[in-house]
MARMI-217154 format. One record per residue: x negated, y negated, z negated of N, C-alpha, C in turn; residue in one letter. Coordinates in pm, whole numbers, plus 50000, padded with zeros to 5 digits. Each point is the difference from the previous one (the first is absolute). Layout:
residues N
XYZXYZXYZA;...
END
This chain:
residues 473
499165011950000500844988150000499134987650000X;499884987650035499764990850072500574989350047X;498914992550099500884991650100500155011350109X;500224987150098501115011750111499225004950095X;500515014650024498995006150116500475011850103X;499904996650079500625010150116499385007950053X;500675013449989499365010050043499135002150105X;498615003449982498734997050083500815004350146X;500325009750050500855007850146500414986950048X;500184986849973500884989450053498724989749988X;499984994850129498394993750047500254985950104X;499034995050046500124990950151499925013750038X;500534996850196500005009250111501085013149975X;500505000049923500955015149986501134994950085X;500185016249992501545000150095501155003349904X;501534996850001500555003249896501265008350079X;500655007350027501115007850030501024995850023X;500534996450152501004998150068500765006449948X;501654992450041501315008649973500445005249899X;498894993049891500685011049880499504996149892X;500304997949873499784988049823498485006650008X;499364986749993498655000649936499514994149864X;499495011549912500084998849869498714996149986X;499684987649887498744995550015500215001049812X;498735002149971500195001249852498544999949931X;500065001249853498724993949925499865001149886X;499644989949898499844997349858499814985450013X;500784994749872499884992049931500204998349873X;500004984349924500545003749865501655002749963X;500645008549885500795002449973500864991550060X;501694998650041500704989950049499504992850059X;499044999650059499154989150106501234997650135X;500584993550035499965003850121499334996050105X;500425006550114499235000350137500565000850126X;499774989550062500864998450122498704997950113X;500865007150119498935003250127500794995150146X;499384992750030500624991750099498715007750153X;500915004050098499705003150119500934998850133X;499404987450078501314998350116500894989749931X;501505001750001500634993949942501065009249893X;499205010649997500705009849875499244997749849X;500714994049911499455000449815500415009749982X;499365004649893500795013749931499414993949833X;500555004649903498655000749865500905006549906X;499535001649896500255015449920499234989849869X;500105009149845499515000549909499005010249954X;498944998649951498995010549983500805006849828X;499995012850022500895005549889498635003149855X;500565005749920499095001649832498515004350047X;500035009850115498465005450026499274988750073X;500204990450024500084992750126499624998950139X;501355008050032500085007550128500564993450083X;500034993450107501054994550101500025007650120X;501594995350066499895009150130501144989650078X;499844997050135500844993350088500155004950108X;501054999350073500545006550146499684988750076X;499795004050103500344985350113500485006050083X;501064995450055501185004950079499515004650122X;500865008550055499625002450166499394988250110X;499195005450038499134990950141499945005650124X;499914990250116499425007150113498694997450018X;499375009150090498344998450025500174987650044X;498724991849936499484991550051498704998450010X;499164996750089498514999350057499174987749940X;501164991149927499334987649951499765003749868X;498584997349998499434999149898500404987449890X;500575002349887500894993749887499355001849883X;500404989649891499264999849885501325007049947X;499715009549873500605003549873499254989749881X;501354999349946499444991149821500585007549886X;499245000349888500455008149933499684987749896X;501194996549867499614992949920501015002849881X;499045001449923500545003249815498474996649912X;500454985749951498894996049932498884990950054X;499615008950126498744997150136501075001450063X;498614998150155500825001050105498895008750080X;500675015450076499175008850040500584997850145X;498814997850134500604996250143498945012350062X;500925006150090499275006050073500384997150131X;498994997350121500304999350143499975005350118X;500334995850084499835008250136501035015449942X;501294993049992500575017049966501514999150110X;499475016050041501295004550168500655009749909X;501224999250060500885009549993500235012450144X;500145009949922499945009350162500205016949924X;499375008950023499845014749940499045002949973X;499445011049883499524998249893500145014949984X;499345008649989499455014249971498875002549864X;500025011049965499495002949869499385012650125X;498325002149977499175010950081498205007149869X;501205006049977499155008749905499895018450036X;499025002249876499545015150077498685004049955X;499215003750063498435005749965499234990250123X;499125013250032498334993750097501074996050094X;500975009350047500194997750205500564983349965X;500894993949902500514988049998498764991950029X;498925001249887498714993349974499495000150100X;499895008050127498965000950099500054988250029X;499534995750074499524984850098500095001550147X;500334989350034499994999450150498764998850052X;499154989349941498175004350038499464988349865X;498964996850058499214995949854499464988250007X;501504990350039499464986450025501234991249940X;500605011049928500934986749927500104997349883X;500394993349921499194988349844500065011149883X;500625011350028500545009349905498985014249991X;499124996949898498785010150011500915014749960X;500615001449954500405015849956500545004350076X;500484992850111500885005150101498654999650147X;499144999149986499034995150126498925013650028X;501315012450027498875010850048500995007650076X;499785011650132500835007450058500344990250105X;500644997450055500474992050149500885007950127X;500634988250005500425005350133500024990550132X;499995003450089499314986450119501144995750031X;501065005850028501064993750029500754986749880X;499975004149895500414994749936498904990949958X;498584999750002498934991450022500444988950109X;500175003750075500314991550117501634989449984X;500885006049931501394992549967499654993449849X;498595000349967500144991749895498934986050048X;499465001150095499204988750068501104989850056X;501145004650048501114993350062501224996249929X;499784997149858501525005849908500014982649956X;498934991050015499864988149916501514992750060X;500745000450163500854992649954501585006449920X;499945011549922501345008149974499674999849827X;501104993049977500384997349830499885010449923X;499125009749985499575008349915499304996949894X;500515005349881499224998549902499615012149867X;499265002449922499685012249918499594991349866X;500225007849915499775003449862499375013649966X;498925000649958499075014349943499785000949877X;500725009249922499705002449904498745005049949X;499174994249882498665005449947500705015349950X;498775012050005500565008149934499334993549898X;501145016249837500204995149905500725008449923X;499925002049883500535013049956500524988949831X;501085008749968500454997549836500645010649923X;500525001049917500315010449910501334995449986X;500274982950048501384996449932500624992250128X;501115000150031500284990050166499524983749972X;499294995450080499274985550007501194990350029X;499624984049994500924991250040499684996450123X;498235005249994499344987550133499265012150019X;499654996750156499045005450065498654991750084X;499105006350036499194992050046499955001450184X;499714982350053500405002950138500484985250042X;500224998450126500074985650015500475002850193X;501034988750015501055001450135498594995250118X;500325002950097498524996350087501025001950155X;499144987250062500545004750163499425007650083X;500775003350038499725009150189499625016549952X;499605008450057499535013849974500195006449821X;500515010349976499915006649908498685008049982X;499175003849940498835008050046500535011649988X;500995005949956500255012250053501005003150160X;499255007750025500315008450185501675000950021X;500545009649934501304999949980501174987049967X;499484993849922501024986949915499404991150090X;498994998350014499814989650172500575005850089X;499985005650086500415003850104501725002549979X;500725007049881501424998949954500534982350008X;498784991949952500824988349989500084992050131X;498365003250097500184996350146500875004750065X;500475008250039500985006750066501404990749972X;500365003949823501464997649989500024981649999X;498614991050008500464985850021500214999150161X;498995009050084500464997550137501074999850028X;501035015349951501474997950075500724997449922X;500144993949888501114988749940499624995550017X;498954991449995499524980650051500234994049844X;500125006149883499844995549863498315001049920X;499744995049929499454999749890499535013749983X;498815012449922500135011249949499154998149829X;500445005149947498754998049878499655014749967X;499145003749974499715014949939499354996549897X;500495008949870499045000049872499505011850001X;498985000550029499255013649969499215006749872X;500725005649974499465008649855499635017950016X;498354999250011500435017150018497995001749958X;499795013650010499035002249900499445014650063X;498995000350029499625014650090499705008049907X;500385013550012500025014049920500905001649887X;501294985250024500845001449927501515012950013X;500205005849876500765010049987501354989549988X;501595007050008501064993050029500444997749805X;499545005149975500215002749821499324985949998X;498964997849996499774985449982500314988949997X;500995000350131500944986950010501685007549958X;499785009549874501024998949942500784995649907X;500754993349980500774992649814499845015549924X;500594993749849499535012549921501305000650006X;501344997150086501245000249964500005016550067X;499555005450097500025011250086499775008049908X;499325001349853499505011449926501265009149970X;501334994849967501065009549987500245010750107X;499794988850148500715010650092498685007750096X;499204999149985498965006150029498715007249890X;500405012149961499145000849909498675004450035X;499265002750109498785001950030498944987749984X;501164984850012499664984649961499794999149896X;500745010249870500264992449878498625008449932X;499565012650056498695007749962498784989050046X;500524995950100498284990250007500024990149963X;501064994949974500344988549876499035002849888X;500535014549928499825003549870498254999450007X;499105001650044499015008650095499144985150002X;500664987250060499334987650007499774991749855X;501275004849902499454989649897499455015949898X;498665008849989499375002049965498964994149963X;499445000449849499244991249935498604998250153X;499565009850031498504999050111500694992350107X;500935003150035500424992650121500464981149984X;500655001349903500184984549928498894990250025X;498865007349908498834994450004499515001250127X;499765007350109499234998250128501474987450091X;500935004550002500824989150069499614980649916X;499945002649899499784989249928498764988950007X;498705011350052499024995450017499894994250148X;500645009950082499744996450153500834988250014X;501304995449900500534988950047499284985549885X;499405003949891498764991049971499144994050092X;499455011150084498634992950046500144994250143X;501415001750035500684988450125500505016150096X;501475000649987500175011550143499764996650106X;499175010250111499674995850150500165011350078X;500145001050102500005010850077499555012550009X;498864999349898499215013850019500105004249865X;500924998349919500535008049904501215012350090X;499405011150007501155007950061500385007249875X;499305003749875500845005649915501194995149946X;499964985850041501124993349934501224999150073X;499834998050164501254999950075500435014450001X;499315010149970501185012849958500625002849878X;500124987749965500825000849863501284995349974X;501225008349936501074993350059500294988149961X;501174992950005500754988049978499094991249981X;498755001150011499054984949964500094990350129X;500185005750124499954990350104501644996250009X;501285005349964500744992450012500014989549886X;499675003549884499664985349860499484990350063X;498604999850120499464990850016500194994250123X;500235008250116500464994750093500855002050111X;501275007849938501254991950101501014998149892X;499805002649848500854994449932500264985850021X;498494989349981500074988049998500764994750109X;500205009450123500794993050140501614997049962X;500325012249885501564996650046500594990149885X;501024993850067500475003250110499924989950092X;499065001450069499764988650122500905002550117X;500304989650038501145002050144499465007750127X;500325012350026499645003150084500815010250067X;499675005050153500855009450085499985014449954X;498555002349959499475015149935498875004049962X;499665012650063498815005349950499515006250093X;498555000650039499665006950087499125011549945X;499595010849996499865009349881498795011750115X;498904999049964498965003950091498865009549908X;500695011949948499475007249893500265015449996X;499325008749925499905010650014499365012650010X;498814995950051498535007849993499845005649834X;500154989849946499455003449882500175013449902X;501965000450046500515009249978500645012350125X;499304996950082500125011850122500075010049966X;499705009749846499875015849989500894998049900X;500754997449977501794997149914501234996350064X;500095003650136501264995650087501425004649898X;500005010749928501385000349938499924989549892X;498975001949972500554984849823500134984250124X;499324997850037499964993850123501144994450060X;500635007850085501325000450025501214997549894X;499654999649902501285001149845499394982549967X;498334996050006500064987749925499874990250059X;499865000450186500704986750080501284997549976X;500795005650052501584995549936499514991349927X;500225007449875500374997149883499544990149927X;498244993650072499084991849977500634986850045X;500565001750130500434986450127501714997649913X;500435008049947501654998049955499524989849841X;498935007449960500094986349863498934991250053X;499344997550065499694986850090501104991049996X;500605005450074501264992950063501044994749867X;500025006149892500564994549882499364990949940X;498855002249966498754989349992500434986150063X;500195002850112499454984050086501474996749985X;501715008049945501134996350009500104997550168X;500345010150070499714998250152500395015350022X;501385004850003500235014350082500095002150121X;499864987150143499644998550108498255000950092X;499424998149857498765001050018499005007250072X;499874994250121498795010350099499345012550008X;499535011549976499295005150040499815001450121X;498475003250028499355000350099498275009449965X;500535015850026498785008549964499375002950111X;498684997949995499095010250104499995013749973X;500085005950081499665013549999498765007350013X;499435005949964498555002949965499725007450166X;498974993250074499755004650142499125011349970X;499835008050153499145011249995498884999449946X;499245009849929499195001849933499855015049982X;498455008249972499995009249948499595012150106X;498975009050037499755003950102500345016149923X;501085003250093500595012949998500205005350126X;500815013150032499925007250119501384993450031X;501014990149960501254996550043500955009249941X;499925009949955501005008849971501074993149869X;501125002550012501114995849966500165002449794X;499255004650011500035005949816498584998749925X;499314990350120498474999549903500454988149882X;498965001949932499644990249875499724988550085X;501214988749977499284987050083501204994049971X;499784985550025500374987049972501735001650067X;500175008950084501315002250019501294997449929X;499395011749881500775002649871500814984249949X;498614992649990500004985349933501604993250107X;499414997750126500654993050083501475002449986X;500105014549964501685002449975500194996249857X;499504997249916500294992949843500354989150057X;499224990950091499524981050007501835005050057X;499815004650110501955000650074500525000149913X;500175004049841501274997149945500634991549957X;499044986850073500174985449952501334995850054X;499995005650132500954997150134501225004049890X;500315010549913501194999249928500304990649970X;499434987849933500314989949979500574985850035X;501484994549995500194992250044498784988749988X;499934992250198499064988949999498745000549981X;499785018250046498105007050004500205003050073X;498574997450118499825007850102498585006549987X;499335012250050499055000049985499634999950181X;498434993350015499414995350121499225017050011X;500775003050151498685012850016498554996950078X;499185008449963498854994150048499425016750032X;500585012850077500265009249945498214996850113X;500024992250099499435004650167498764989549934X;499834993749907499024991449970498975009049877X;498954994750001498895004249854498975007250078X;499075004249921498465003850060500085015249868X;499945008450052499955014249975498615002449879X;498984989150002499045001049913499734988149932X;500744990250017499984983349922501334996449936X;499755002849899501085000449886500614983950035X;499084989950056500684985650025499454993950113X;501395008850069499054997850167500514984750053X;499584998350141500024983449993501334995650114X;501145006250032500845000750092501114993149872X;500134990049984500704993149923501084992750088X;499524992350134501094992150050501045004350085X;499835016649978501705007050056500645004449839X;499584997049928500895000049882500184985249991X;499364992949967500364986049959501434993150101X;499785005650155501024995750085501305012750008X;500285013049946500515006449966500774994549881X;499104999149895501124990249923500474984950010X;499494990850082500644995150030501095002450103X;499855008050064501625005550078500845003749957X;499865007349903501055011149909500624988449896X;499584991049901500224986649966501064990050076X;499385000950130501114991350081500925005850060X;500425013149976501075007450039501155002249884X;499255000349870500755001949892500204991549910X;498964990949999500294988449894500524987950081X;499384999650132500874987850046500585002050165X;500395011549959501225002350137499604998650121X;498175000050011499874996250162500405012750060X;500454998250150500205012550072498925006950064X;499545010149900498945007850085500105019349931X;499115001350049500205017849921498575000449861X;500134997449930498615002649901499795011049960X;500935009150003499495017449961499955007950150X;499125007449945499655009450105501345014649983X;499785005850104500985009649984499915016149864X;501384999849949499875005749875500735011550032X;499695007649908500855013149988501604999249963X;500805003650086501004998749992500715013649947X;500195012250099500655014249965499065008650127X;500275015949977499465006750093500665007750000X;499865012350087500865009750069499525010250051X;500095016349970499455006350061500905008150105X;499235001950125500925004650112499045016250053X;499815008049940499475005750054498565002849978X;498795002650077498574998449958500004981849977X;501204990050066499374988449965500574995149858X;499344989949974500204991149890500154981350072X;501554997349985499874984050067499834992849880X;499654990449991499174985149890501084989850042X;500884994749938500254982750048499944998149874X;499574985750107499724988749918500284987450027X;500754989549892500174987450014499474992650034X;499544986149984499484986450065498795009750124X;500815005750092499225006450099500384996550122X;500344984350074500324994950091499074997950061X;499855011950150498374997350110499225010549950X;500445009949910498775011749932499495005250109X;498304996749915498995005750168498755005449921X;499485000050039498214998849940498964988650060X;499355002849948498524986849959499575004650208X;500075008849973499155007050131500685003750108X;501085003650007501195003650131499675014449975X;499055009949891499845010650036501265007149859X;500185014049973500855004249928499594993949849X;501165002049907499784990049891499025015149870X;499494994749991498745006549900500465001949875X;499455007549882500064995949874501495013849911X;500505003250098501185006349922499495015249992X;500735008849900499535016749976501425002349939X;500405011450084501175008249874499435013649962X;501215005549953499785011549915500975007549965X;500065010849994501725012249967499675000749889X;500575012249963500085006749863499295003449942X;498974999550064498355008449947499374982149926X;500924994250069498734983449903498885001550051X;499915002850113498854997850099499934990050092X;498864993550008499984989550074499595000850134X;500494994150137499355002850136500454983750040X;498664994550084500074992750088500914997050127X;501014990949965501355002650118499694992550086X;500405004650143500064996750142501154989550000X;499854986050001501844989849973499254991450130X;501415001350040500534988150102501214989949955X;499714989550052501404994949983501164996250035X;500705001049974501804995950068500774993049951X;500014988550078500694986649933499494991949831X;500985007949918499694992349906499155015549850X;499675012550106499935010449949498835005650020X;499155009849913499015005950057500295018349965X;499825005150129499865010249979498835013549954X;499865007449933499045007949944499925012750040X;499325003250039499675020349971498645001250001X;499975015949952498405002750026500715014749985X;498675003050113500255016750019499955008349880X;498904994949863500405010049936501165000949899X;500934989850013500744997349911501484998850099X;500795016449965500955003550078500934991549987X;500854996949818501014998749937499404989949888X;499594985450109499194989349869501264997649912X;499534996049924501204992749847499764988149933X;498674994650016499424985949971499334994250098X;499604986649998498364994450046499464990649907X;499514994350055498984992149920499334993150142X;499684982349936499734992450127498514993749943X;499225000050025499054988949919499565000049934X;499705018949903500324998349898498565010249933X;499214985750025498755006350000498794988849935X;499095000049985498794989549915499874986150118X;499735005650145499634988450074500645010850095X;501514995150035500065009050072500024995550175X;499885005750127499934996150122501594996650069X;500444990750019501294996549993500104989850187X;501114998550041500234991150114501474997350045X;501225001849864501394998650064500284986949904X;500554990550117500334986949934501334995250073X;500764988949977501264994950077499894990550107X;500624994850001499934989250131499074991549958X;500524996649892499504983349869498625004950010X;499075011650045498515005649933500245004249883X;500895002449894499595003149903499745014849960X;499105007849944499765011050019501455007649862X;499755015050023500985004249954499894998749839X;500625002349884499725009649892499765010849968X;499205004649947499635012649942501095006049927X;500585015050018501255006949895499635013850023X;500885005549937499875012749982501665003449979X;500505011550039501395005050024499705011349912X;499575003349873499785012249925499414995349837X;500575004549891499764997949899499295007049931X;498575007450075499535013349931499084991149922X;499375013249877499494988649922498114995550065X;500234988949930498634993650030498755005649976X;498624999750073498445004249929499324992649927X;501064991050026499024986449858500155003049851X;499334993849909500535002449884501144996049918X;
END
């Protein structure tokens, strides 16, 4: 408690969230009040016993003009150069962190590259983009403030640049990305301790983190300044949501862009149970049940023979899909992207423009196709097995040659490499040794060799038509 002070996330140069109440909030002293003048909207509020304040500012449209906010209770706090437009939350591990190359102001983000997206960040100076980077940062208890500061043009991360280039090109608005994410981070990390009831594998590493040895080593590493190359610490749970995306909410924004997973690649069933369930109290958190998702899907990786039941990142990819249960989640496939031996390979700007497509199909109604074609139902006729599948308008391949990647199997749960062509919106299957198939499986492999996509290019999803059990653990 104090004089008055606004939450560090609110800067010169930020972008604040079109179309929808933007909550700006802080500390001051007890009953202080505080009124915030932006445009020709006041709002002001009283700071309550903790001295806490919080104000709405009513719905806006994007605007490109750069505007002062005032904030005054006691002082007077001005911040400038502030647009209104859309506004994403892009957190995750390394692939978020990667970099587009190693020339922009943001040293933690300035390794890995990609040329394309090298090249759209040499040309981006005249498009109203702007970023916020969170310092990492770990706590034991949720923070008020974080460390980090609003900055123009390029995000240094590959993805949240290239997500925000894309989606300012075809709205013609404003983008802001706050980027918060932390390489070799596990999803337990950026968890509240509210999840410990309904996840109890959370509430064991809960129990597990406040151990007297562990206390003391977390305690020390956040003594002597947290930095990047503490990795014992970003696998620890709930400390990175205490420190940094608690302090974000609830900032006005469209969503989340969610670029994670490696960490926990050999746990696809707990996996699958604690996205949900992670993104649903998010979303209570920020008071926002409309709230974005937007998951990457973990690209090929992993050098196996392709076969349909090896130990591989597969498993995972069908956990990340159970996001898609979720109203207002999509997950981005990237089934045809990744490097088979580089855990953080550098093909970033067909995801970054992937999600911006899928974004402007679902969050703002542009007319285009953003999913690739999905498993719909199948059918067996005989030695064949037919596949349809939805958003499959123009289904072809990469190559004009037959579409790759699929295997069924009868009764024996044997796997064979199927011969598929396609028909219309369908692909058909057989293989000689499999008289009377009963499943397939598309993709469904470490890095697997793939070439069926839709009209839009977008390549297919990975599924499986069989519930036998898994080789993972």
């Amino acid at each position: 408690m104090g004089e008055l002070e606004v939450s560090p996330i609110f800067g010169d140069h930020m972008v604040l969230q079109r179309e929808m109440p933007v909550p700006v909030w802080g500390r001051a002293n007890p009953g202080q009040e505080v009124q915030v003048t932006f445009g020709e909207h006041q709002v002001s509020s009283k700071a309550n016993k903790s001295g806490r304040w919080r104000v709405d500012l009513p719905e806006m449209p994007a605007s490109s003009k750069g505007r002062e906010m005032k904030v005054t209770g006691g002082k007077v706090v001005v911040f400038k150069d502030v647009l209104v437009g859309e506004v994403w939350i892009c957190s995750g591990q390394s692939n978020m962190q990667y970099g587009w190359g190693k020339s922009s102001p943001f040293s933690r983000y300035n390794w890995g590259g990609d040329d394309e997206l090298r090249a759209l960040a040499a040309q981006s100076s005249d498009l109203p983009i702007r970023a916020f980077h969170v310092a990492p940062d770990a706590s034991f208890s949720p923070k008020d403030s974080c460390r980090g500061a609003w900055t123009l043009g390029p995000s240094g991360s590959a993805v949240a640049f290239g997500f925000s280039y894309h989606l300012a090109k075809k709205l013609q608005v404003p983008v802001g990305v706050i980027v918060s994410c932390w390489g070799s981070s596990f999803i337990e990390g950026w968890m509240p301790l509210e999840l410990t009831d309904s996840l109890p594998h959370f509430k064991k590493e809960i129990e597990g983190l406040w151990q007297e040895d562990s206390v003391k080593k977390v305690n020390k590493a956040i003594k002597m300044g947290v930095r990047d190359g503490f990795v014992w610490l970003r696998k620890r749970p709930n400390l990175l949501y205490n420190a940094m995306l608690y302090p974000l909410i609830p900032y006005g924004c469209r969503g989340v862009v969610w670029y994670q997973g490696e960490a926990n690649g050999n746990q696809p069933e707990q996996y699958g149970k604690s996205l949900p369930v992670w993104f649903e109290q998010i979303r209570k958190e920020w008071g926002r049940e409309n709230l974005h998702l937007l998951a990457v899907m973990l690209p090929g990786f992993g050098v196996d023979d392709g076969h349909p039941n090896s130990k591989s990142w597969a498993w995972f990819r069908e956990a990340q899909l159970k996001a898609n249960n979720l109203k207002d989640a999509d997950v981005i496939n990237t089934i045809d992207l990744g490097d088979a031996k580089n855990i953080h390979p550098s093909d970033k700007s067909p995801i970054a423009q992937r999600l911006a497509t899928l974004a402007n199909e679902k969050v703002y109604g542009v007319h285009t196709l953003g999913h690739g074609p999905i498993y719909s139902r199948h059918l067996v006729k005989g030695q064949v097995l037919e596949v349809t599948f939805s958003k499959a308008m123009g289904l072809k391949t990469t190559d004009g040659s037959s579409p790759r990647g699929f295997w069924i199997a009868g009764e024996d749960k044997k796997w064979f490499p199927a011969q598929a062509s396609i028909d219309g919106n369908r692909v058909l299957l057989k293989a000689k040794d499999v008289l009377s198939p009963i499943a397939c499986r598309y993709a469904f492999s470490g890095k697997p060799e793939v070439n069926l996509m839709n009209g839009n290019e977008q390549p297919a999803y990975p599924f499986r038509t069989d519930d036998w059990p898994s080789p993972m653990p």
